[in-house]
C-alpha positions in Angstrom: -27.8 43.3 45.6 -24.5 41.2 45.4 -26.4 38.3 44.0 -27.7 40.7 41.0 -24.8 41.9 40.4 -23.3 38.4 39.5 -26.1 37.8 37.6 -25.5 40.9 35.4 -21.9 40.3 35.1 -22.7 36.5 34.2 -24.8 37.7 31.5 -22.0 40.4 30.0 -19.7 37.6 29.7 -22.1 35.0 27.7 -23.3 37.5 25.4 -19.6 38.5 24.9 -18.5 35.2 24.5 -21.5 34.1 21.8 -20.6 37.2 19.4 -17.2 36.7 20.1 -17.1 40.7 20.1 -19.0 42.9 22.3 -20.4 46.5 20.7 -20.2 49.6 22.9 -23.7 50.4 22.9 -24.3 46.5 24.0 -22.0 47.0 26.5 -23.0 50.7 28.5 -26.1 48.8 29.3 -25.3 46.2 31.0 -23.5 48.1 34.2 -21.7 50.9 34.6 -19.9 52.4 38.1 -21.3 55.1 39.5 -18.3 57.8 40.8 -18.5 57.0 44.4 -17.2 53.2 43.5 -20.7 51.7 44.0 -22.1 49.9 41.0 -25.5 50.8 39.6 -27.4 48.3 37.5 -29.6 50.1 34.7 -33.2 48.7 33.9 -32.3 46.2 31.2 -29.9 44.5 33.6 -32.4 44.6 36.8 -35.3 43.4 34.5 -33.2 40.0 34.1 -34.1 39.0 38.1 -37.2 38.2 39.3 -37.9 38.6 43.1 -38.6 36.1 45.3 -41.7 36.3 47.9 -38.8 34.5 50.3 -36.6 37.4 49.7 -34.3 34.9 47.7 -32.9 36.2 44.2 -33.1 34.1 41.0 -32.0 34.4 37.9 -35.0 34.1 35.1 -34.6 32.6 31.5 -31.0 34.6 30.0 -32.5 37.8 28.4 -32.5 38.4 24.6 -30.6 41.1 24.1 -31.8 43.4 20.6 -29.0 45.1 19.2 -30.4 49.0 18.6 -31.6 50.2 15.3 -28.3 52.7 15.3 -25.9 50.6 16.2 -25.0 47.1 14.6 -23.2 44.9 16.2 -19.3 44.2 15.2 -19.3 40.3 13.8 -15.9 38.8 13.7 -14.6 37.1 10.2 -15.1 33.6 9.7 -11.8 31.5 9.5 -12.5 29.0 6.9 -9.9 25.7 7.4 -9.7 24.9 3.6 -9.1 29.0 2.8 -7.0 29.1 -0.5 -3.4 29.5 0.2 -1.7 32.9 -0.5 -0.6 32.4 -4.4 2.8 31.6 -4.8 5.6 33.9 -6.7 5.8 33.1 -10.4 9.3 32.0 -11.1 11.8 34.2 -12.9 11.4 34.7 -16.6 15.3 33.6 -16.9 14.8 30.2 -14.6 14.5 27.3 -17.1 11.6 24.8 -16.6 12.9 21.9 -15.2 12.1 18.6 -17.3 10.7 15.9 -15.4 13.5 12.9 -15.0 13.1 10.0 -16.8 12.8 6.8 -14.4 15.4 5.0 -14.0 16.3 1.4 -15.2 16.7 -1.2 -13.5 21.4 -2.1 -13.7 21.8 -5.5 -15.6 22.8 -8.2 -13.2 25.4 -10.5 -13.4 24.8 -13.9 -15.0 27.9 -15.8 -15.5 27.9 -19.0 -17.6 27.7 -22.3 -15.0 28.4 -24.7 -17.2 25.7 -27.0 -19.9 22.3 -27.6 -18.7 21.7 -31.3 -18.1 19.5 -33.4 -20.7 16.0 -34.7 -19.4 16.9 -38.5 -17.7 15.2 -41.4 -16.3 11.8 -39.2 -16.7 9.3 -42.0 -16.1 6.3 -40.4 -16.9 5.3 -36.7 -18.5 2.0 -34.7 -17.0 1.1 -31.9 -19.1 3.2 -32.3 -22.1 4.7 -35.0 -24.5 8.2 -36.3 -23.4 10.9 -33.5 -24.1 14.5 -32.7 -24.5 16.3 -29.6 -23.4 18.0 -29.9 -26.9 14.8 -29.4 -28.5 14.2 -26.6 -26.7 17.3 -24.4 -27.9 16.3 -20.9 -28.6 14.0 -20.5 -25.8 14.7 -19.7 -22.3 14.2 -23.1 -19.6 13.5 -22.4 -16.1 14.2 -25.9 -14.4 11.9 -26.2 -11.4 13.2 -29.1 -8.8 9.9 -29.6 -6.4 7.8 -32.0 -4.6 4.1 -32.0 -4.1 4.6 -32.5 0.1 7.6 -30.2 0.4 5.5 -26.9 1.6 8.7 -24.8 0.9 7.9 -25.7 -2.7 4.4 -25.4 -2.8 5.2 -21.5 -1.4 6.9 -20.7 -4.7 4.5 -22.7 -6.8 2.2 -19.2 -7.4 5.6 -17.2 -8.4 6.7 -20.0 -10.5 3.3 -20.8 -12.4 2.4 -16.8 -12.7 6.2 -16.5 -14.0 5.1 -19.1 -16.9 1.9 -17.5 -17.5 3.3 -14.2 -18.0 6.3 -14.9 -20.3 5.4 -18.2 -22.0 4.1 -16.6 -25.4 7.8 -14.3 -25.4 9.8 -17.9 -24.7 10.2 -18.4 -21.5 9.8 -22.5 -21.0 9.0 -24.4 -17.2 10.0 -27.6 -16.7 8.7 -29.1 -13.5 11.2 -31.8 -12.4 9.2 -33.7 -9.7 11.2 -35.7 -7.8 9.9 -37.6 -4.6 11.2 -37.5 -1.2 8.6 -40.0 0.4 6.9 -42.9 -0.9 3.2 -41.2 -1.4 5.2 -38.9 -4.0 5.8 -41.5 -6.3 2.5 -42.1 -7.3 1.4 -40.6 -10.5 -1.9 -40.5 -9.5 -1.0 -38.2 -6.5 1.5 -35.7 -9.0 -1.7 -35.1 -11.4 -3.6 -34.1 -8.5 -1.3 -32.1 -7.5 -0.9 -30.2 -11.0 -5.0 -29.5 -10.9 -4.9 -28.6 -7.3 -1.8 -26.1 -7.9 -3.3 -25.0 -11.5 -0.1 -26.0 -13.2 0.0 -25.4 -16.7 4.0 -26.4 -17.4 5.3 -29.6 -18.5 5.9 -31.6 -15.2 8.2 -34.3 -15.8 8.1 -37.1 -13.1 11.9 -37.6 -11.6 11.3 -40.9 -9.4 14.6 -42.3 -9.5 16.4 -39.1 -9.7 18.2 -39.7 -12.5 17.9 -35.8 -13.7 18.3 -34.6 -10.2 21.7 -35.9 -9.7 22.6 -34.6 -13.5 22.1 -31.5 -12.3 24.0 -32.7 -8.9 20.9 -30.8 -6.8 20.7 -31.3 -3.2 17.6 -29.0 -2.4 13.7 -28.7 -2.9 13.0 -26.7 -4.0 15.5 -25.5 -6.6 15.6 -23.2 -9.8 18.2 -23.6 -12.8 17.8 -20.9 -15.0 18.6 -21.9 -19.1 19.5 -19.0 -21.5 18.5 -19.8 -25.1 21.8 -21.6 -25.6 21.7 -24.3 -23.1 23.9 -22.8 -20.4 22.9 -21.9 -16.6 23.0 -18.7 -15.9 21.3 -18.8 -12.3 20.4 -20.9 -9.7 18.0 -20.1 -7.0 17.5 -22.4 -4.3 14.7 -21.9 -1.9 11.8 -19.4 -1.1 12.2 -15.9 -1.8 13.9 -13.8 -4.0 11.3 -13.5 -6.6 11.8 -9.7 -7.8 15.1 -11.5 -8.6 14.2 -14.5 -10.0 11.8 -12.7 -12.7 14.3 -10.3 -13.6 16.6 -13.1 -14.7 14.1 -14.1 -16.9 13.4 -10.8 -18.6 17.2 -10.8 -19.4 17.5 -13.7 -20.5 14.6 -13.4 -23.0 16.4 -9.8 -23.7 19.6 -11.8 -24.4 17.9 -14.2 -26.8 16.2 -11.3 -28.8 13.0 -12.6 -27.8 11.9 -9.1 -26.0 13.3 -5.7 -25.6 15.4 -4.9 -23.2 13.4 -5.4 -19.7 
């Protein structure tokens, strides 16, 4: 009798648990205590065991258990993750809209005035362009570009610099590549062309290999970026990787300076 009993309490608790709510009429008949404390199974319950011919008590296949015609069974609600969220109190009549914000631009930096830009010197040969003077290139903003086809430092800024050119070379921005050599290999012309293609250089590159221009300028680094407003002057030097948000917003003021495009 213990056994069945387990057995039918089993059973109460899976069905209870399944419907997540158990109906009265469900429940009165599954067990019930009789008043002298001793429980008494009803027939539904008892016909969920099957006797053994060894006297041993098993449990059968879980009953299915037929809610009666009079009595439907309590479902719980369904809580739905993505439920719409309670609505929100419309703001007061006398509460202004707020306007968006406009964004914000971007403070002008500083570029004080370093001195004249140095003439093009001792340029032995010219990839990409016809021999050129700075003088003849009053009006538009210069980017000087000091580099070296085997310095890697250069060839890191070599994307920035060429995408610069690309960018602003129909609103007057103008890149002069100065190339000049730090070994031997370097010198050869043959080896600065094939460094052009390989780079997808588009600039003027003007071939430095006695650094005639590069000690005009009195540079020391590769690689090395003198920045030329439309009047000749330095305004900026950069020397070295990084720094290219700065670098290209130099050149937008500059060209803003020059009248060449609104105010970046």
């Amino acid at each position: 009798m213990r056994n069945v009993l387990s057995l039918v309490a089993l059973v109460s608790i899976t069905v209870t648990g399944c419907a997540g709510q158990a109906s009265p009429a469900s429940s009165a008949t599954m067990a019930t205590s009789s008043p002298t404390g001793m429980p008494s199974v009803t027939t539904s319950a008892v016909a969920a065991v099957t006797a053994q011919p060894q006297g041993e008590m098993r449990p059968t296949a879980a009953p299915t258990l037929t809610p009666e015609p009079t009595a439907a069974p309590t479902v719980a609600p369904t809580v739905v993750a993505t439920a719409t969220p309670a609505p929100q109190p419309s703001p007061s009549p006398s509460a202004a809209p707020t306007a968006a914000k406009p964004a914000v631009a971007r403070l002008a930096l500083a570029l004080p005035d370093l001195g004249a830009a140095s003439e093009f010197a001792g340029i032995s040969q010219w990839v990409n362009s016809a021999p050129l003077t700075l003088a003849s290139l009053r009006g538009k903003v210069v980017l000087v570009d000091f580099w070296t086809l085997g310095c890697y430092n250069c060839v890191n800024t070599l994307p920035y610099v060429t995408g610069w050119y690309e960018k602003y070379k129909n609103q007057g921005l103008v890149v002069i590549g100065v190339h000049t050599p730090e070994f031997a290999y370097e010198r050869d012309t043959k080896n600065v062309k094939d460094a052009v293609v390989q780079h997808q250089i588009g600039y003027p590159v003007a071939q430095d290999n006695e650094f005639v221009t590069w000690n005009a300028y009195r540079n020391r680094y590769w690689p090395a970026a003198y920045f030329v407003d439309a009047r000749g002057r330095i305004r900026h030097i950069q020397i070295g990787e990084g720094g290219y948000d700065k670098a290209e917003q130099v050149i937008q003021q500059l060209l803003a300076e020059a009248g060449l495009v609104s105010g970046g």
